[in-house]
C-alpha positions as semicolon CSV with decimal commas, in nm:
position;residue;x (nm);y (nm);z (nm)
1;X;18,625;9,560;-4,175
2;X;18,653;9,757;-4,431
3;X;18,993;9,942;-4,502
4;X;18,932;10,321;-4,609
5;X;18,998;10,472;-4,930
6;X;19,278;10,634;-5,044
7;X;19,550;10,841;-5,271
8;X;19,898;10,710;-5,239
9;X;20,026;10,959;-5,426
10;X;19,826;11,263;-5,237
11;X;19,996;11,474;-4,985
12;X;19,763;11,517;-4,649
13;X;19,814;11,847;-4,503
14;X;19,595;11,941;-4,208
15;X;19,732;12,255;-4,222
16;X;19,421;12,423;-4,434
17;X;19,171;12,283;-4,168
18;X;19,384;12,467;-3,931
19;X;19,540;12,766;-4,050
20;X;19,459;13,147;-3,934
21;X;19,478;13,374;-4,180
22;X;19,792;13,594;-4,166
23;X;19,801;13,982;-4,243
24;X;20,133;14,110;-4,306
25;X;20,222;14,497;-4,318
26;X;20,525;14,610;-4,501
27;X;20,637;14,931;-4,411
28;X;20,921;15,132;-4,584
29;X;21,031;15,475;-4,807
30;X;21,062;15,441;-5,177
31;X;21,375;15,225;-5,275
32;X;21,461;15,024;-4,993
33;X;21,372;14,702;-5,145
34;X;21,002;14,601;-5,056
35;X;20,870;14,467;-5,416
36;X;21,207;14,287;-5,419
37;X;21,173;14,129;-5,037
38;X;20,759;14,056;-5,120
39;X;20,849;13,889;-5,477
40;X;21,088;13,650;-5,202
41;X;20,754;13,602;-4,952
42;X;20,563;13,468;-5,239
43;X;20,799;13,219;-5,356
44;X;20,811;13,076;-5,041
45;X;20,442;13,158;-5,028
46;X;20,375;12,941;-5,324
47;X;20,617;12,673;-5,167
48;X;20,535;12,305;-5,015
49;X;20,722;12,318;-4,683
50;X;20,640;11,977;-4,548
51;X;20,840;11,984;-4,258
52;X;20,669;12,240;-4,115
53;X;20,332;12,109;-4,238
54;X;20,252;12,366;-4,482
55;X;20,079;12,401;-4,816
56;X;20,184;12,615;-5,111
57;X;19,900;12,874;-5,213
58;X;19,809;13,077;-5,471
59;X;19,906;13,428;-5,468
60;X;19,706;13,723;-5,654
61;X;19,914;14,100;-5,667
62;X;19,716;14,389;-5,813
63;X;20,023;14,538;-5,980
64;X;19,910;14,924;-5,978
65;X;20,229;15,040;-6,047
66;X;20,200;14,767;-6,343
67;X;20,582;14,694;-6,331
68;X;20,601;14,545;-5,981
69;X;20,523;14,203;-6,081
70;X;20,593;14,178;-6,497
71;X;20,701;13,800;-6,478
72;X;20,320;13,714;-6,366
73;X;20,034;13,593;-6,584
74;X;19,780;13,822;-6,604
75;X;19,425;13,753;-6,449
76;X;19,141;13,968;-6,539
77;X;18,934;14,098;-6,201
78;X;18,653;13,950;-6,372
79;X;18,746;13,604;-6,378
80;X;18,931;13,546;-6,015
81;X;18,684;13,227;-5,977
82;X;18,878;13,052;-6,254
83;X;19,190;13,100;-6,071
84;X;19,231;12,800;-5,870
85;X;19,576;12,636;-5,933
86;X;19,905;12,695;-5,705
87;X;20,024;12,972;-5,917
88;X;20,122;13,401;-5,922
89;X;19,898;13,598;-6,128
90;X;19,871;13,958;-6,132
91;X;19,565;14,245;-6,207
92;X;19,685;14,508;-6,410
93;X;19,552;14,910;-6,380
94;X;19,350;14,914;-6,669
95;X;19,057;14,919;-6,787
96;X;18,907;14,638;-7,063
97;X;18,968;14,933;-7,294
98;X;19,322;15,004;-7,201
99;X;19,248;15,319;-7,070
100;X;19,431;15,359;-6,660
101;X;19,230;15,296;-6,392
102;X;19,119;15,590;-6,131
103;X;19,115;15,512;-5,767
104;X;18,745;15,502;-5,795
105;X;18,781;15,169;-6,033
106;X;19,069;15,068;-5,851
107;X;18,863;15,050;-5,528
108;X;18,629;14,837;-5,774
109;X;18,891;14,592;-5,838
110;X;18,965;14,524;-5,450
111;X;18,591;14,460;-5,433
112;X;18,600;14,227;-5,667
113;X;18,919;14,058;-5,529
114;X;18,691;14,054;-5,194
115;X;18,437;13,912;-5,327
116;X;18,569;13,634;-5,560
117;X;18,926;13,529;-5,428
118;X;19,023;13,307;-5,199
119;X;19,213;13,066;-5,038
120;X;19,498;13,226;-5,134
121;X;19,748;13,528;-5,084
122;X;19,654;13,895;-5,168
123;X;19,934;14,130;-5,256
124;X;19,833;14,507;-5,239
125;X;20,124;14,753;-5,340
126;X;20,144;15,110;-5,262
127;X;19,783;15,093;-5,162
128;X;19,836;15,465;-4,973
129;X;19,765;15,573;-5,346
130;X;19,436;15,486;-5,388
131;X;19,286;15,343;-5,068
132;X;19,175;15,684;-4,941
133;X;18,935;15,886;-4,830
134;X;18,643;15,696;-4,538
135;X;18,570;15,414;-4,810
136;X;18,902;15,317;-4,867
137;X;18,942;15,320;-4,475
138;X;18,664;15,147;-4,505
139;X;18,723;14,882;-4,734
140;X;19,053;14,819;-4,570
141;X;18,904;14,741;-4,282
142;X;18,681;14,504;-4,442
143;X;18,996;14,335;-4,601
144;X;19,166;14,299;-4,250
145;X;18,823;14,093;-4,076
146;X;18,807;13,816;-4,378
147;X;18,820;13,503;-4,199
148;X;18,588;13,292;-4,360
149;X;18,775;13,253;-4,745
150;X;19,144;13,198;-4,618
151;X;19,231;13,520;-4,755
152;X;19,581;13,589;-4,677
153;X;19,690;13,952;-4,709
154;X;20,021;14,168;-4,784
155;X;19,950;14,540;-4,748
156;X;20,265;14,806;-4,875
157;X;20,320;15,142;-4,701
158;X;20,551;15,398;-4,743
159;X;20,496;15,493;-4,360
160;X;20,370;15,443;-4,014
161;X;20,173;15,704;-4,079
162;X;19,972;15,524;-4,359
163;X;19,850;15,230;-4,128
164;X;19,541;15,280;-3,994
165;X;19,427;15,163;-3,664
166;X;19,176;14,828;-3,799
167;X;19,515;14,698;-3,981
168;X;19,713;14,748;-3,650
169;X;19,455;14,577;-3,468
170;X;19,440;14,261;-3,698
171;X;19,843;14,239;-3,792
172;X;20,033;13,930;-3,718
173;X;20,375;14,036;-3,918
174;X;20,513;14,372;-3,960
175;X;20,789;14,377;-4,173
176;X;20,995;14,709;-4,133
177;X;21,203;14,867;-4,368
178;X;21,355;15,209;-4,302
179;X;21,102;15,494;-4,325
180;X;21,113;15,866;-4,230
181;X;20,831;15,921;-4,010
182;X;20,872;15,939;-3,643
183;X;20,685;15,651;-3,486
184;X;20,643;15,836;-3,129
185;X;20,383;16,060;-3,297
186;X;20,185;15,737;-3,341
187;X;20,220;15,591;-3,001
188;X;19,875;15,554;-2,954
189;X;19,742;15,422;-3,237
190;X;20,049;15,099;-3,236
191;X;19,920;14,844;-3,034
192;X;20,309;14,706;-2,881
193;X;20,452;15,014;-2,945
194;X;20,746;14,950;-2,714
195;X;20,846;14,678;-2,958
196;X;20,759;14,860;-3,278
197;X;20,977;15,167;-3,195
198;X;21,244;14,938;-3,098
199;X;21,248;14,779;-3,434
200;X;21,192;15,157;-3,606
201;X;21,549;15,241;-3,400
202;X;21,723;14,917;-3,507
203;X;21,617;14,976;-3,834
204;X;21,749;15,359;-3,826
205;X;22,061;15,267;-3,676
206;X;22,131;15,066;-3,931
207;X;22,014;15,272;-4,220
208;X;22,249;15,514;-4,073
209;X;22,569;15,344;-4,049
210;X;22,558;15,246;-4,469
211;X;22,480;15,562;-4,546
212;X;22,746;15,755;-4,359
213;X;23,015;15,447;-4,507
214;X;22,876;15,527;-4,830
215;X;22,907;15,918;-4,777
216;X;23,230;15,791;-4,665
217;X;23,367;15,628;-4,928
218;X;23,350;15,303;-4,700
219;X;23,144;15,108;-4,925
220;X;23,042;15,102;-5,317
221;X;22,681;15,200;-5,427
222;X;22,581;14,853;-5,464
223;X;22,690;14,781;-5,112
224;X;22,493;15,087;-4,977
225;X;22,185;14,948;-5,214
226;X;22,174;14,605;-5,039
227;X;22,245;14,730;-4,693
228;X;22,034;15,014;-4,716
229;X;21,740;14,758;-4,783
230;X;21,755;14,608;-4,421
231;X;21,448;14,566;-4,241
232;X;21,303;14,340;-3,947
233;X;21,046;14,119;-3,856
234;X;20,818;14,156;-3,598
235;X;20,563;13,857;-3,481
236;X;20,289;14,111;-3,322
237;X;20,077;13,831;-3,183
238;X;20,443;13,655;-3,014
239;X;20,553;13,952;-2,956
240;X;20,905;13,883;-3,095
241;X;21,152;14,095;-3,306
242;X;21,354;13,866;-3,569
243;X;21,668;13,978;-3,786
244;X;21,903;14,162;-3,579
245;X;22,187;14,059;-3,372
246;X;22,128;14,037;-2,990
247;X;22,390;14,353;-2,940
248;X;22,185;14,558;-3,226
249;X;21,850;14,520;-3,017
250;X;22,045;14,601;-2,706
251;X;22,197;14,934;-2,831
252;X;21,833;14,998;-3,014
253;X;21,636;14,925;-2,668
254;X;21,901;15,158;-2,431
255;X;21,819;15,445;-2,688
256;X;21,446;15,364;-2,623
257;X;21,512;15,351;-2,251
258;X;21,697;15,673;-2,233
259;X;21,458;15,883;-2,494
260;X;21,104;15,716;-2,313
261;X;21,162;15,562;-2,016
262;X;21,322;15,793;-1,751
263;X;21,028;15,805;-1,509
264;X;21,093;15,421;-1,507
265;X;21,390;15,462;-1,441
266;X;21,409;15,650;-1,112
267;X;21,111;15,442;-1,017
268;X;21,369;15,140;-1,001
269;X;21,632;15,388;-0,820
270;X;21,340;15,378;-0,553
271;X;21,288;15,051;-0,502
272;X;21,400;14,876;-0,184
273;X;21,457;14,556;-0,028
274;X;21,314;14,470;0,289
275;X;21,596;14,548;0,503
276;X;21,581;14,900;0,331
277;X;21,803;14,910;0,090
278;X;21,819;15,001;-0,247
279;X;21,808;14,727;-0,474
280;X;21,937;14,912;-0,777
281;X;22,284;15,107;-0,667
282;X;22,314;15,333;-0,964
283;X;22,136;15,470;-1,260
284;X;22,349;15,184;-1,492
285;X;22,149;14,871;-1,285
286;X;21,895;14,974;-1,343
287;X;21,885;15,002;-1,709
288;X;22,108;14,709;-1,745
289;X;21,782;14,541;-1,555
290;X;21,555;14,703;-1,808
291;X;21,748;14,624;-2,123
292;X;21,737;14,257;-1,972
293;X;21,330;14,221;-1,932
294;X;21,312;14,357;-2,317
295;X;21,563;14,094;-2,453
296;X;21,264;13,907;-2,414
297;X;21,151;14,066;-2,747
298;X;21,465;13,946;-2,922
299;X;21,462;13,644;-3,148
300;X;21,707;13,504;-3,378
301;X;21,716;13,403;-3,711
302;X;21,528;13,608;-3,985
303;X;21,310;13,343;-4,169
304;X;21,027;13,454;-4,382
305;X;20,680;13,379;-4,202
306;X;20,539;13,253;-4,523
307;X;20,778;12,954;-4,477
């Protein structure tokens, strides 16, 4: 019997035969550290983690802001097949004759990426910018269904408002930073939008408390920098929130209980047992039994998912 050939040296990793791709949105205002928290993702991104089973990829930003990503090797859109080795490379916004890209030729370049790319993580910054109008819609759409090239994808957005309904329908991770639109106006489009808006007021509450210290006097403006940056995790296919403390996601889900859920409420102050009475003796049960079905949500630890 013949014994099979093979590497010593290699590393066998089914997990490319069995991955899904991954789409993360990244939600947050201007200056509350998303470049800096995605330039973390892809270093883990680009990482062997074997006990976990998992490969390090190649990651590809377009850098339309063209100081997002400086420390990466350029890559001309035109020559993405020749990009094959575990590595960060970058597209710049201009044009072969150095003149600045429109949207129009921007849009070009995430065709291109599309088409050409794969295997691999795509990093779009800002993309609110450029991706607009019903074939930027459009294309983004087309970027969220790629299944067949092992496309990975990391979409930026300076709000809720931004994300249209295809990426909410095909997001694993949401990572969310503090933004200033209202995510009740929205409520429809989310799909979990119990769990969203209970990240959006853990997030706020948050946000809030370092910048009234800082107002304060409490802390220094480096302090308020880093804690003004804190955001959370949420697994939308799990349906799990990650990077909070169990008694932040309890204050953030009795808000969301008391600003949404009072017709719940008194239908608990209803219920009965079978001997007739009520199972729920005051109006503090029966959120305390609410609160208590949502710490389901609640996860610890606040590991990147690219690990």
């Amino acid at each position: 019997m013949k014994k099979s050939k093979s590497n010593p040296g290699a590393i066998h990793i089914k997990e490319d035969q069995e991955r899904q791709p991954m789409i993360m949105l990244v939600c947050g205002e201007t200056g509350v550290g998303k470049t800096y928290r995605n330039k973390l993702e892809i270093k883990h991104y680009m990482m062997n983690h074997l006990a976990v089973g998992k490969k390090g990829r190649k990651v590809l930003a377009f850098d339309t802001n063209d100081d997002d990503y400086p420390k990466f090797r350029t890559v001309s859109p035109d020559h993405l097949k020749a990009f094959t080795k575990v590595s960060s490379r970058r597209i710049r916004p201009f044009n072969p004759d150095g003149s600045p890209m429109d949207n129009d030729q921007k849009k070009e370049v995430i065709t291109k990426i599309m088409k050409h790319f794969k295997n691999g993580l795509v990093v779009l910054d800002d993309i609110d910018h450029y991706m607009t109008g019903a074939k930027g819609q459009s294309m983004i759409g087309a970027l969220c269904t790629v299944r067949h090239k092992g496309i990975d994808i990391l979409l930026t957005h300076q709000s809720v408002a931004k994300i249209t309904t295809s990426e909410w329908q095909n997001c694993t991770w949401l990572r969310l930073h503090h933004q200033v639109d209202d995510v009740t106006r929205y409520r429809d489009r989310i799909p979990k939008y119990e769990m969203v808006r209970i990240a959006q007021l853990i997030v706020d509450e948050q946000y809030e408390l370092c910048s009234n210290a800082f107002a304060n006097g409490k802390i220094t403006e480096q302090q308020y920098k880093i804690q003004k940056s804190f955001f959370v995790y949420i697994n939308m296919r799990e349906q799990s929130i990650l990077g909070c403390s169990r008694s932040a996601f309890i204050r953030a889900a009795k808000r969301y209980i008391d600003q949404e859920e009072s017709r719940k409420i008194k239908m608990l102050m209803n219920e009965q047992d079978f001997e007739g009475n009520c199972i729920y003796q005051t109006k503090n049960e029966a959120i305390i039994k609410m609160i208590s079905d949502k710490l389901r949500f609640h996860k610890n630890g606040n590991i990147s998912p690219f690990i």
